[in-house]
C-alpha positions in Angstrom: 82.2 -81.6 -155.1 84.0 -81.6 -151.5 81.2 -81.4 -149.2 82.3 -81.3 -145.6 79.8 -82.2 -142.5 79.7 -80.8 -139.4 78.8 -82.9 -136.7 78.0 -80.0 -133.9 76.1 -78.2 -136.9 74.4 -81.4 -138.0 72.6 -82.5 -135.0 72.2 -78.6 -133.6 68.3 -79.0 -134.6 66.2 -81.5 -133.7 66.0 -84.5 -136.1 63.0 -85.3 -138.3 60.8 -87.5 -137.4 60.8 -91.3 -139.2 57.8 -90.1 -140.6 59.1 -86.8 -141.9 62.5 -88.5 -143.2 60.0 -91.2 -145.3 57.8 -88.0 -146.6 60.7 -86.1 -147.0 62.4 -89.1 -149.5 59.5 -90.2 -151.3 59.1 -86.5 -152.2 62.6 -85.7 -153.6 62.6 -89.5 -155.3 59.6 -88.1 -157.1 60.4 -84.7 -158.1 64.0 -84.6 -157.4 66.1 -82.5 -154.7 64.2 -78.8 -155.1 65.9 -76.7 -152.9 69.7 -76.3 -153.2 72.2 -77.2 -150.1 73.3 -74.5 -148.2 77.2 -74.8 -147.6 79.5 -72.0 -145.7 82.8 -72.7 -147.7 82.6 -76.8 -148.3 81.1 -76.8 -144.7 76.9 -77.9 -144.7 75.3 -75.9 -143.0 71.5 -76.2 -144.2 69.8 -79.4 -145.6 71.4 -82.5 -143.7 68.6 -84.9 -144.9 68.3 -84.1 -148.7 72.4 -84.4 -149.0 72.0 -88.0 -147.5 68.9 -88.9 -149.6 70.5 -87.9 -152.8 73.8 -89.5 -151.8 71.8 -92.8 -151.1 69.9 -92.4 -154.4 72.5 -91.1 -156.8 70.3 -87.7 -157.0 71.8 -84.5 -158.3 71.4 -81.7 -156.4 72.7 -77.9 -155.9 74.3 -75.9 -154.0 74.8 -72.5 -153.0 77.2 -70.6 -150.7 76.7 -68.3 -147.4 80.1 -66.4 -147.1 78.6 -63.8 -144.7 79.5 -66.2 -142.1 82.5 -65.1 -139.4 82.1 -67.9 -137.0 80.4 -70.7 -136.2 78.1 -69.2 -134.0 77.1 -67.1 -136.8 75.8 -70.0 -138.6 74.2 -71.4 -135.4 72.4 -68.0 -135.0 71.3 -68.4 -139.1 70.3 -72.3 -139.0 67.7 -71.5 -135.2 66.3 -67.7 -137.4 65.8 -70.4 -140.2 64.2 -72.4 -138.4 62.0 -70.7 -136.8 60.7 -69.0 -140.2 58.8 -72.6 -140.8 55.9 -73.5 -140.2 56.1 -77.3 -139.2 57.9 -76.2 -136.7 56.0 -77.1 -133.0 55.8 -74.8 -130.0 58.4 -76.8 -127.7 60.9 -76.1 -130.6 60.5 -72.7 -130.8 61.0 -72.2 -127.5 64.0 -74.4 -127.2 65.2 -72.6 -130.3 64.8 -69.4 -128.5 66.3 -69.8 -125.7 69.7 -71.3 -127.7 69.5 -68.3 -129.8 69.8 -66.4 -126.1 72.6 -68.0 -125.4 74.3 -67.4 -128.1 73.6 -63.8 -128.0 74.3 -63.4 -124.2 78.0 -64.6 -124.6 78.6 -62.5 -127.4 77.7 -59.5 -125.4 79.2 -60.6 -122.9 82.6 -61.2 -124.5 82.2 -57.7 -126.5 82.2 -56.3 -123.2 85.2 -57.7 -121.7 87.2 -56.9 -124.9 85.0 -53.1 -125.1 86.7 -53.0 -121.4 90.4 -54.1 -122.1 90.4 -51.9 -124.9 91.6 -54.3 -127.2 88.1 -55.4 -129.5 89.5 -52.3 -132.1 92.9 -53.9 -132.8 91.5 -57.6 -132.9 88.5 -57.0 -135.1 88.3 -58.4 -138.2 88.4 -56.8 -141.5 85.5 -58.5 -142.9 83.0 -58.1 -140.4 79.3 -57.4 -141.6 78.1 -54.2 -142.0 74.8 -54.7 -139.9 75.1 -54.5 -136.2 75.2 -57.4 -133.8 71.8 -58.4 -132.8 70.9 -57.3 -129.2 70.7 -60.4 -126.9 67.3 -61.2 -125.4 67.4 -60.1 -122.4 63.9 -60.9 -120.7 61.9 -63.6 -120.8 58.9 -61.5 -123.0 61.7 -60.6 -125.8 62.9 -64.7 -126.0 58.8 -65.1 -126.4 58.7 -62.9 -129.0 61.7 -64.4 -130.8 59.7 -68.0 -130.7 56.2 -66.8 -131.7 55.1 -68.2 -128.4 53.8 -67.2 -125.1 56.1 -65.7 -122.5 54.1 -68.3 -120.1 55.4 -71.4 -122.6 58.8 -69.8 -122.5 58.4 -70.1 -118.6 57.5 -73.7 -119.0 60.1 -74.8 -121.6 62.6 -73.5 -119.2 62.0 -75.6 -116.6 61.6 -78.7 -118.6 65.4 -77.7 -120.2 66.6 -77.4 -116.1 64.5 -80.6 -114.7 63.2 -83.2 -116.8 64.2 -86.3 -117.6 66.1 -87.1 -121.1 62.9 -89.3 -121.8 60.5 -86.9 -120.5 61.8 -84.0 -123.2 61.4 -86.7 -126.0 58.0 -87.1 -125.2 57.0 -83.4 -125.5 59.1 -83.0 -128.4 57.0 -85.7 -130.2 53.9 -84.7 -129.1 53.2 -87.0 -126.5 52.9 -84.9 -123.8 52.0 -80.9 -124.0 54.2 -78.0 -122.6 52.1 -77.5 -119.7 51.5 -81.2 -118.6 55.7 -82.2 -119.3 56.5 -79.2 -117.1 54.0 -80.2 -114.2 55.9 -83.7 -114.6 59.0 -81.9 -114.7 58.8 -81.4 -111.0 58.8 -85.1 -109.9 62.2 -86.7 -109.2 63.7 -87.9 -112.3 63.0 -92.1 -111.9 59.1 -91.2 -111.6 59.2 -89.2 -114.5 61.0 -92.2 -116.7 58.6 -94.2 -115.2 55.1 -91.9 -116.1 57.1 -91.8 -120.3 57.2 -95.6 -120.2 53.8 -96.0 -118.8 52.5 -93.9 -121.7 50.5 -90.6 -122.9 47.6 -91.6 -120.5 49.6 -92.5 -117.7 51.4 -89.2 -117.9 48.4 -86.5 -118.7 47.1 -88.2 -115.3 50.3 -88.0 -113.4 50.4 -83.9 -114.7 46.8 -83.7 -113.8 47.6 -84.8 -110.3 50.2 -82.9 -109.7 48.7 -79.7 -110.4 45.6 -80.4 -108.6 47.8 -81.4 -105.4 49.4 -78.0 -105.8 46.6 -76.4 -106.3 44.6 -77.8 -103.0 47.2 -76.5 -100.5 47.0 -73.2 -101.9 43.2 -72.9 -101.9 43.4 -74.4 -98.0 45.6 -71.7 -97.2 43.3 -69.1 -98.6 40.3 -70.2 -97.6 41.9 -70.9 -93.5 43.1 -67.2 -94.0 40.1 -65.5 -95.3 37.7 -67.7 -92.2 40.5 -66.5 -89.7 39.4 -63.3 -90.6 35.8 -64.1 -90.2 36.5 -66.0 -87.2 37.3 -62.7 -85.5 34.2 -60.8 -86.2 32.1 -64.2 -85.8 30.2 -64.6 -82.7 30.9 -67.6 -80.4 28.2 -69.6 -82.0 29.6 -70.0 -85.3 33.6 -70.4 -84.3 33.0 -74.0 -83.6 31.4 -74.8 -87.2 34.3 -72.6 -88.6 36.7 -75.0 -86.5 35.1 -78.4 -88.0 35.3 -76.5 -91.9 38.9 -76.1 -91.3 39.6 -79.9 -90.0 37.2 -80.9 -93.3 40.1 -79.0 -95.4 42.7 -80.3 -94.0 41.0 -84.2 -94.1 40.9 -83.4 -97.8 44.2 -82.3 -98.2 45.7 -85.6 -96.5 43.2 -87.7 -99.0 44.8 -86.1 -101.7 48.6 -86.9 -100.4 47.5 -90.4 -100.0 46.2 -90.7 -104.4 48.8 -89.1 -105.1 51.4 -92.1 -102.7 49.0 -94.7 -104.8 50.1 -93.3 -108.1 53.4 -93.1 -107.4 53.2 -97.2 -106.7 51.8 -97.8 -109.5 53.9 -96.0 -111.2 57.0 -98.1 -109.4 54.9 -101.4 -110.5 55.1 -100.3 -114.3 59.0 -99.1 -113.9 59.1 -102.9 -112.5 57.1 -104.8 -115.2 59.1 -102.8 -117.7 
């Protein structure tokens, strides 16, 4: 049997763990490849890691085909809906999945548009198109949310660690190391000090998230507080303007304490980059 691979289809979802390739061979050296390979033509296009296991062990397997296929985004959009229909798979993924899936669908709108305008998507169409309409891009953040099973708040987060973080730092959360929330507080620091908080480990970097959010969070709460004892300043008599005076230098003493932990963490964090 003439069994192509794909490399942009192969690695187009995230690996398995070691630990999920080991389960995943002990289990099909025990019982035997279950579940028949997927392949679009010769082309594999679902179950990478049983195909190599039973090539490495001289396993029989199956196969079945997917003709419904027009193009290789097609398949794409199949492999991230058949992904996302398991279990195992973690929050960080869905959302990443998502938001590919959104891509995908986005351009094709896009280019059915341009060829809707040039009046030229009736000549070029193909004659085996499917019967089912073209799935409707997502086109807010609440409908890529819904596509993940997630949060719309999660879907917010993942974005920003797919714009900002570090190579290393989106390992980490992929793995587990680090949650959603804490890798996209992290996210925000320039990329060397977020290498740095990965190779200094899963303490290092819940404390450098922790940080971050409570030096964001201080500023704010000056502000509001200054603002809402403005206000009472007004209506305050002359007596108590001085005491609201020295509240507002306390603030802002404790807004410069926090600046100065958060210039000692980033040394240490320069001293483990170092020692690595």
């Amino acid at each position: 049997m003439n069994i192509s691979i794909n490399d942009e289809l192969r690695t187009y979802v995230d690996p398995l763990t070691p630990n999920e390739y080991a389960a995943l061979e002990r289990s099909i050296l025990a019982e035997g490849c279950r579940d028949a390979l997927v392949l679009w033509g010769d082309v594999l296009i679902d179950g990478h890691n049983r195909y190599a296991i039973c090539r490495k062990h001289g396993i029989e397997f199956k196969t079945v085909q997917n003709d419904r296929f027009t193009s290789i985004e097609d398949v794409m959009l199949w492999m991230i809906d058949n992904q996302l229909a398991r279990r195992s798979v973690t929050d960080f993924q869905r959302g990443m999945l998502a938001l590919r899936k959104k891509a995908i669908l986005t351009d094709r709108a896009k280019a059915q548009e341009e060829a809707a305008t040039k009046e030229v998507a009736a000549e070029n169409a193909p004659a085996n198109l499917p019967a089912d309409p073209p799935p409707l891009p997502l086109g807010t953040r609440e409908d890529v949310a819904k596509a993940a099973g997630i949060s719309s708040n999660a879907i917010s987060r993942i974005e920003k660690i797919q714009k900002t973080a570090a190579p290393e730092l989106v390992e980490a959360v992929r793995l587990g190391t680090i949650s959603i929330n804490a890798a996209a507080a992290v996210a925000s620091l320039p990329p060397e000090k977020q290498v740095a908080a990965v190779i200094a480990g899963k303490e290092e970097l819940k404390q450098l998230a922790k940080q971050v959010r409570e030096s964001r969070a201080a500023p704010k709460a000056a502000r509001v507080e200054t603002r809402t004892e403005a206000r009472s300043e007004a209506a305050a008599p002359p007596s108590e303007t001085a005491a609201l005076a020295a509240r507002i230098d306390e603030l802002n003493a404790e807004n410069a304490a926090l600046k100065a932990r958060i210039a000692e963490l980033e040394a240490a964090l320069r001293q483990a980059e170092r020692a690595a």
